[in-house]
C-alpha positions as CSV (number, residue, x, y, z in Angstrom):
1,X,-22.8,18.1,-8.1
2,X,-19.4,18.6,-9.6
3,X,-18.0,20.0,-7.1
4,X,-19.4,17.3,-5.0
5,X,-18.0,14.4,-7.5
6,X,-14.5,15.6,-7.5
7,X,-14.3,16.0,-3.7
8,X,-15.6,12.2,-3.5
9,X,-13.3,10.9,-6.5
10,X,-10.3,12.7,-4.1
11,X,-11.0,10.9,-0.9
12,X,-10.9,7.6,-3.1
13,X,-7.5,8.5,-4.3
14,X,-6.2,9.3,-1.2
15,X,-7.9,5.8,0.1
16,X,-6.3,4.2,-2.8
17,X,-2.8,5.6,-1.9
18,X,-3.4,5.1,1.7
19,X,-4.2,1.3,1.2
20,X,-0.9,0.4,-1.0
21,X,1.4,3.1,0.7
22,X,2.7,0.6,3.9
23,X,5.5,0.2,6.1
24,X,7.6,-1.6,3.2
25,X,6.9,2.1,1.4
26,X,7.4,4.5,4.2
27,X,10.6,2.7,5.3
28,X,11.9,2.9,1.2
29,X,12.7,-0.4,1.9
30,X,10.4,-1.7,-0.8
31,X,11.2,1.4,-3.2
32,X,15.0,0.0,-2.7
33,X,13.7,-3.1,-3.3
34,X,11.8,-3.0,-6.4
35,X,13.0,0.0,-8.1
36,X,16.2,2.1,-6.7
37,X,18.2,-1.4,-7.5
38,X,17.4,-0.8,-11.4
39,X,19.3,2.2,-11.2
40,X,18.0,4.8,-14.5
41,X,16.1,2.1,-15.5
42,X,13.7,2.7,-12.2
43,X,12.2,5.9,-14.1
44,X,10.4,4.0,-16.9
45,X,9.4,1.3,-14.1
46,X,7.7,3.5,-11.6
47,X,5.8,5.5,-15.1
48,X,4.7,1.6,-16.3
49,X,3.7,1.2,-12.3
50,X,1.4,4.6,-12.8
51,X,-0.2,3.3,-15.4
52,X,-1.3,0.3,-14.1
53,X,-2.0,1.5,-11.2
54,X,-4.9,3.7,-12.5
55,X,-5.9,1.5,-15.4
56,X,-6.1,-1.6,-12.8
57,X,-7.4,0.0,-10.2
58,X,-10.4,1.8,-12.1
59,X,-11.4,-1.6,-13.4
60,X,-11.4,-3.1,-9.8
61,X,-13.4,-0.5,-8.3
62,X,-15.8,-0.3,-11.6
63,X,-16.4,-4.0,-11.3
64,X,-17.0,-3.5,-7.4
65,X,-19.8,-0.8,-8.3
66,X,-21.9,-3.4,-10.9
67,X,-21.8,-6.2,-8.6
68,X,-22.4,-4.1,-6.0
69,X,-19.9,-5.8,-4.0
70,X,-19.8,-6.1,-0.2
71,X,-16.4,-7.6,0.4
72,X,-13.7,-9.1,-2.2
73,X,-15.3,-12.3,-2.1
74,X,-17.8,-11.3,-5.1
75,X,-14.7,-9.8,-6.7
76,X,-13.0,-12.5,-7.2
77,X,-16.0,-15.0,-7.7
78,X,-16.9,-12.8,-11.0
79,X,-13.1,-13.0,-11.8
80,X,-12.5,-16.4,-11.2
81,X,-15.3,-18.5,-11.4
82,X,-17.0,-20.0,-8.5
83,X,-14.6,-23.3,-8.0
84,X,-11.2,-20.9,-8.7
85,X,-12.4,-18.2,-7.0
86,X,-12.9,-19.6,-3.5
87,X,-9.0,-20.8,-4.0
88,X,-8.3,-17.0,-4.8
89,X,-10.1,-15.6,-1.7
90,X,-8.2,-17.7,0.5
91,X,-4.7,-16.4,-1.0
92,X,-6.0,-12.9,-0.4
93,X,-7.1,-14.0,2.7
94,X,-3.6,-15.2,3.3
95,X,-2.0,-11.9,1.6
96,X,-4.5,-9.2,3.9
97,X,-3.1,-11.2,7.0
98,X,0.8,-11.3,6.0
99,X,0.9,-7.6,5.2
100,X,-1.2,-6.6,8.4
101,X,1.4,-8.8,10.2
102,X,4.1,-6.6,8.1
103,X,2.4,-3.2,9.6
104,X,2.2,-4.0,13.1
105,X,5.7,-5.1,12.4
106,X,6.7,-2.3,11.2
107,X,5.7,-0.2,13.8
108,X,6.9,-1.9,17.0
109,X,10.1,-1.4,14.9
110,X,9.4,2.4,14.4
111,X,8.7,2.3,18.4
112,X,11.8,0.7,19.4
113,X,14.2,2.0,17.1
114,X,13.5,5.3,16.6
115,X,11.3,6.5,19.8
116,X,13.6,4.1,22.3
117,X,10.3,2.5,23.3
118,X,9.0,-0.3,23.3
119,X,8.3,-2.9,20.4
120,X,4.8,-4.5,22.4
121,X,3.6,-0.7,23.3
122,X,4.1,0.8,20.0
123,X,2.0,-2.1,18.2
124,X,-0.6,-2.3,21.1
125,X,-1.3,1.1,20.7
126,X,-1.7,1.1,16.8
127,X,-3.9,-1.8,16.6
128,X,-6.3,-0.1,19.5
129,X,-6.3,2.8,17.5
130,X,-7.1,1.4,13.9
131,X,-9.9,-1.0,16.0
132,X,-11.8,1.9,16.7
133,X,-11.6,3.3,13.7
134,X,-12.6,0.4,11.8
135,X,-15.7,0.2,13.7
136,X,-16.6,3.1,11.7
137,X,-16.8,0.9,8.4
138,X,-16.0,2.7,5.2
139,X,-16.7,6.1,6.3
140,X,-14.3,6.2,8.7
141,X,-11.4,4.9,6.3
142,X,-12.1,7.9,4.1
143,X,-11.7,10.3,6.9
144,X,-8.4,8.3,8.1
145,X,-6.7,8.6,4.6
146,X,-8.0,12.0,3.8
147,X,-6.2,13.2,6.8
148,X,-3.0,11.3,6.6
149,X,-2.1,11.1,2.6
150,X,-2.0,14.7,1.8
151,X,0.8,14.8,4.9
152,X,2.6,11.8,3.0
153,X,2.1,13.4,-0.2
154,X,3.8,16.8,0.9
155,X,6.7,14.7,2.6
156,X,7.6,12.7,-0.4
157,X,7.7,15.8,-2.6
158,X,10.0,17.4,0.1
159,X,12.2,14.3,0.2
160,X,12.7,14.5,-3.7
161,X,13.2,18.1,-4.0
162,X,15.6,18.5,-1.1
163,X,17.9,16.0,-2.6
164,X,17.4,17.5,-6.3
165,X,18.5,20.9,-4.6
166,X,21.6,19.8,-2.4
167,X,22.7,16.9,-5.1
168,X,21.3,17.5,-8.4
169,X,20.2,14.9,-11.2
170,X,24.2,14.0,-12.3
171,X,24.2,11.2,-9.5
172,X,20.9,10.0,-10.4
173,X,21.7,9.9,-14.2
174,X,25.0,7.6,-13.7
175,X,22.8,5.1,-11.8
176,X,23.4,1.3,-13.3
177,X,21.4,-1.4,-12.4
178,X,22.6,-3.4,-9.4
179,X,23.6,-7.0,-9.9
180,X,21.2,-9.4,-9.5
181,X,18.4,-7.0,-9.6
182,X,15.0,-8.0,-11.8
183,X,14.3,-6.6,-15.3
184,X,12.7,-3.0,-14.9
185,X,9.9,-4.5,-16.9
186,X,9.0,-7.5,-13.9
187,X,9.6,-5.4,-11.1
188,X,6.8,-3.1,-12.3
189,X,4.8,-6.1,-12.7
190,X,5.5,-7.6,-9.6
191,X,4.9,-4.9,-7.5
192,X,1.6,-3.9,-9.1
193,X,0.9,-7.3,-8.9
194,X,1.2,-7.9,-5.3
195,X,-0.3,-4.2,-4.3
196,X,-3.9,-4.5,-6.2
197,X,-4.2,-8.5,-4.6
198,X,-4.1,-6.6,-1.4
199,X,-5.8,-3.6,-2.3
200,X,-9.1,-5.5,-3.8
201,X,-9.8,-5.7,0.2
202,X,-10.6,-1.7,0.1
203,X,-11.2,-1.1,-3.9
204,X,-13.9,-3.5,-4.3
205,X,-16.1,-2.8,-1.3
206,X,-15.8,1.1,-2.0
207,X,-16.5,0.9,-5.3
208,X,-19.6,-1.2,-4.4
209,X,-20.6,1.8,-1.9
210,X,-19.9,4.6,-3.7
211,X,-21.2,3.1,-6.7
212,X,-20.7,6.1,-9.2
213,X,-18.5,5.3,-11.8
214,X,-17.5,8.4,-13.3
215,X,-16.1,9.5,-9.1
216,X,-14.5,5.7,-9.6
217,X,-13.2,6.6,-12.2
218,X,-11.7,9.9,-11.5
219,X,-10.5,8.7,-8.3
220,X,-8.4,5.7,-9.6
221,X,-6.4,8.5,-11.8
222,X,-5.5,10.4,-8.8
223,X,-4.4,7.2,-6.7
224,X,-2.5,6.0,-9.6
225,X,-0.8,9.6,-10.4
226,X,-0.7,10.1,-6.8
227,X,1.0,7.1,-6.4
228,X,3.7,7.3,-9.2
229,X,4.5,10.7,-8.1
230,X,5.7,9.4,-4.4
231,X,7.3,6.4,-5.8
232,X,9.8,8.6,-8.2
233,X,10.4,11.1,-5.7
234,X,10.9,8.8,-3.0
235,X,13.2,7.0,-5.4
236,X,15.4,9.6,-6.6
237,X,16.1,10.7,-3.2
238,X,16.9,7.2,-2.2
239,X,19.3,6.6,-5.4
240,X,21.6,9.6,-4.5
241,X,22.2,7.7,-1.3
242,X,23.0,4.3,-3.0
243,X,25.1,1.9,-2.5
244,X,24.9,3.0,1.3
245,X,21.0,2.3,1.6
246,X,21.4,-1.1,0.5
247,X,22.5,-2.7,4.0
248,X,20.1,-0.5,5.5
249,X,16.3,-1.7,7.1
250,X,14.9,1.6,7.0
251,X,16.9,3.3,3.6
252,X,14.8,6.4,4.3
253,X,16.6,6.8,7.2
254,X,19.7,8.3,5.5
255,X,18.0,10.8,3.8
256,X,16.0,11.7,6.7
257,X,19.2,12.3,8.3
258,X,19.9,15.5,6.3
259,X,16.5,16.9,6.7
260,X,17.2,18.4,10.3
261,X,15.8,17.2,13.7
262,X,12.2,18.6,13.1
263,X,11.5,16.5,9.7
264,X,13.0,13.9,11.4
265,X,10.1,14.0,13.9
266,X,7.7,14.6,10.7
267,X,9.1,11.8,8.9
268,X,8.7,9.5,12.0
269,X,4.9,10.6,12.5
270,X,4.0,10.2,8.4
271,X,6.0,6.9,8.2
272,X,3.4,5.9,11.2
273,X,0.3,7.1,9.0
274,X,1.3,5.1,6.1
275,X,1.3,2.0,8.0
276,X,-1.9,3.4,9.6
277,X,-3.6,3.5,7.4
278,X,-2.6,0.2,5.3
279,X,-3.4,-1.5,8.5
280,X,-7.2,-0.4,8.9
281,X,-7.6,-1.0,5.0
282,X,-6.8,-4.8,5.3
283,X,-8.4,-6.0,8.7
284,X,-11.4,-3.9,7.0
285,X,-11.5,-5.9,4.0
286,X,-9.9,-9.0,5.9
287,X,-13.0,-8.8,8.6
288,X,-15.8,-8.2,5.9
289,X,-14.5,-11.1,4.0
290,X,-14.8,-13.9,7.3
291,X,-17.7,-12.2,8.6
292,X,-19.6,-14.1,5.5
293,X,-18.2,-17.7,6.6
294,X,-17.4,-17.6,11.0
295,X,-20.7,-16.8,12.4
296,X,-18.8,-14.1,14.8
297,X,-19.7,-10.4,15.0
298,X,-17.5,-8.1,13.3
299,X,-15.4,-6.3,15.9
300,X,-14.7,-9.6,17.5
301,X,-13.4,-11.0,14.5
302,X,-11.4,-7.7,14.2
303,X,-10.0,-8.3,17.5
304,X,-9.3,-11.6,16.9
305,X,-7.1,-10.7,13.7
306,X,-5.3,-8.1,15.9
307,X,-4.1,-10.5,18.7
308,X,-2.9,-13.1,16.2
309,X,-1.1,-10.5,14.0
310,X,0.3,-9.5,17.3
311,X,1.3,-12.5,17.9
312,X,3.2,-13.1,14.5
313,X,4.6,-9.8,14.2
314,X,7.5,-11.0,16.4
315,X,8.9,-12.4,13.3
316,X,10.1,-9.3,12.2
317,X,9.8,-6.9,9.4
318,X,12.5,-7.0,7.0
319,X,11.8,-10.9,6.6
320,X,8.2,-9.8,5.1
321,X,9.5,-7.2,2.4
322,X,12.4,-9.2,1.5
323,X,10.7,-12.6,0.7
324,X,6.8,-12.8,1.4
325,X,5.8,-9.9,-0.9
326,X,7.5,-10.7,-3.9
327,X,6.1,-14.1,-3.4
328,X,2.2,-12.9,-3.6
329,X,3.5,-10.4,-6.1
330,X,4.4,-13.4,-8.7
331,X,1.4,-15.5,-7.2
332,X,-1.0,-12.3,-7.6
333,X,-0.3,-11.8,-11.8
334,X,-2.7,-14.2,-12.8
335,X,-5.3,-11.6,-11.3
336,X,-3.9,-8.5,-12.7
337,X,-3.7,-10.5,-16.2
338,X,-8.1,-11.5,-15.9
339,X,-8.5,-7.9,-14.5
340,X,-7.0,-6.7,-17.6
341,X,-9.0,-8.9,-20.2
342,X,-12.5,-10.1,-18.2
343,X,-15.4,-7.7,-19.3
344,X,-17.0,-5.4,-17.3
345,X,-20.4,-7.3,-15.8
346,X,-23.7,-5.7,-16.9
C-alpha cells in the first residue's frame, strides 16, 4: 500500500511538471523572461516559486478530491461563487486555448527551425498524436508524463551542471538585474500565477480521480520541488550566457550549442515532450470543461479545438510568451490569492 501510494503520488508530480513545463519553458524563453533578467536576485525568486508551487498546488488538487471534481468548472464554482465563477471559467477557458495555441506554436517553430521541416507538418503531426492520446482520458496523461518528465528532468540537471563545470558560479554571482526587469518578488508571483490558472485544467480533475489525499498531497511536493529544481538549473545555465540570450527566441539554444551534436538531438526531442505534454494537459481539461455546455462528443470537440489552434498558431510564438502570459499571470492572482485563504470544503 505504501509502496503503491508513493508510486501514484510520483506520476502526479511528474503530471504536475508536465502540465506547467511548455514551450515558453523548454525554449528558456520564459526562464529569461521571468527570472534570468533579475540577475542574483532570480535564486530567491525561483525558491518563493517552489514554494508556491507545492503549497498551491496541494490545495488545488485537495479541493478537486472533496468536490470530487470532474472538470475545473466545480473548481472554480467553490472558489468563486456561482455568479463569479462562470466569469472565471471562461478566462480559463480563454487561458487553456492561448497556451495550447502557444504549444502548437512552438512546435511548428521547433519543425522549421531546427529540423529544416516544415512549420504545418510539425504541428499536424503533434496535435494527431496528443488526440489519440487524449482519448485515453486521465490514464493516459499519467503514462504520457511519466515517460517524458524524468527525460526533462535528467536534461535540466545536465544543462546546469555542464555550465557549473566549464564556467563556474563567479559569472552567476556578478549577475545584476537587467533594466526594466520586475521586482524578484512579482515575477514569482506572476509566474505562479499564470501557471496554476492553467494547470487547474489537469490538478482539479486528477485530484477528483485519484481522490486520496495523502498521494495528493505527496505528489504536489514532488511537482513543486521537481519544478524549482529545473527552473534554477535551467536558469543558471542560461545566466552564464547573458546578455547574448536576450535577443534570442529560443535562449536555450546557446547553451545547447556547447553540449555537442548528440544533446543537441536530445535537447530537440525533450524540448518536443515538454510541449507534449502541456498540450494534451489543456485540450484535456479544455474539452472536459465544454463537453458540460456544447452538446458534442468529446473527441469531436477535441478535434475541433485542434484545427482552430491550428489555425491561430500562425501568429507565432514569441508574441505569446512575451505579452499574453504575463497578461493572465496578473489577471490569474486573484485565484492564487482565494486558493490561499478559502477553506478546504467538507
Amino acid at each position: 500500500m505504501v509502496h503503491e501510494r508513493w508510486f501514484t503520488a510520483l506520476r502526479v508530480g511528474f503530471t504536475y511538471i508536465g502540465t506547467v513545463v511548455g514551450a515558453g519553458f523548454a525554449s528558456g524563453q520564459e526562464i529569461m523572461q521571468f527570472f534570468t533578467v533579475n540577475g542574483l536576485e532570480s535564486v530567491p525568486s525561483i525558491l518563493m516559486v517552489t514554494v508556491l508551487f507545492s503549497w498551491l498546488g496541494i490545495r488545488m488538487m485537495v479541493m478537486g478530491a472533496r468536490l470530487q471534481a470532474h472538470s475545473y468548472e466545480e473548481f472554480n464554482n467553490y472558489l468563486f461563487g456561482t455568479r463569479w465563477g462562470r466569469w472565471m471559467n471562461g478566462f480559463v477557458g480563454l487561458i487553456l486555448f492561448g497556451v495550447t495555441t502557444a504549444m502548437m506554436s512552438g512546435t511548428g517553430a521547433l519543425f522549421k527551425e531546427q529540423l529544416n521541416s516544415s512549420f504545418h507538418f510539425g504541428v499536424i503531426v503533434t496535435s494527431l498524436i496528443a488526440f489519440l492520446i487524449i482519448l485515453r482520458g486521465m490514464e493516459g496523461i499519467l503514462n504520457v508524463n511519466a515517460l517524458v518528465v524524468p527525460c526533462m528532468f535528467a536534461f535540466t540537471l545536465v544543462v546546469g551542471i555542464q555550465g557549473m563545470a566549464v564556467q563556474g558560479l563567479d559569472g552567476f554571482l556578478a549577475g545584476q538585474p537587467t533594466e526594466g526587469s520586475n521586482h524578484w518578488m512579482v515575477s514569482a508571483v506572476i509566474y505562479v500565477a499564470f501557471n496554476l490558472a492553467m494547470s487547474q485544467a489537469v490538478l482539479v480533475p486528477m485530484g477528483g480521480e485519484i481522490n486520496d489525499e495523502k498521494t495528493l498531497r505527496l505528489g504536489g511536493i514532488f511537482g513543486g520541488v521537481g519544478l524549482g529544481m529545473m527552473l534554477l538549473a535551467t536558469n543558471f545555465a542560461l545566466a552564464l550566457k547573458s546578455p547574448e540570450i536576450f535577443h534570442m527566441e529560443i535562449p536555450i539554444a546557446l547553451v545547447i550549442s556547447t553540449l555537442g551534436e548528440g544533446m543537441k538531438y536530445f535537447f530537440l526531442a525533450v524540448m518536443w515532450g515538454e510541449i507534449f505534454t502541456t498540450l494534451v494537459g489543456n485540450v484535456y481539461g479544455l474539452a472536459a470543461n465544454l463537453v458540460e455546455v456544447i452538446p458534442l462528443q468529446t473527441n469531436m470537440l477535441v478535434a475541433a479545438i485542434f484545427i482552430l489552434g491550428y489555425i491561430c498558431s500562425l501568429i507565432g510564438f514569441p508574441v505569446f510568451v512575451g505579452w499574453i502570459y504575463p497578461f493572465f499571470g496578473y489577471c490569474g492572482m486573484v485565484a492564487i490569492l482565494l486558493l490561499a485563504v478559502r477553506k478546504y470544503p467538507t
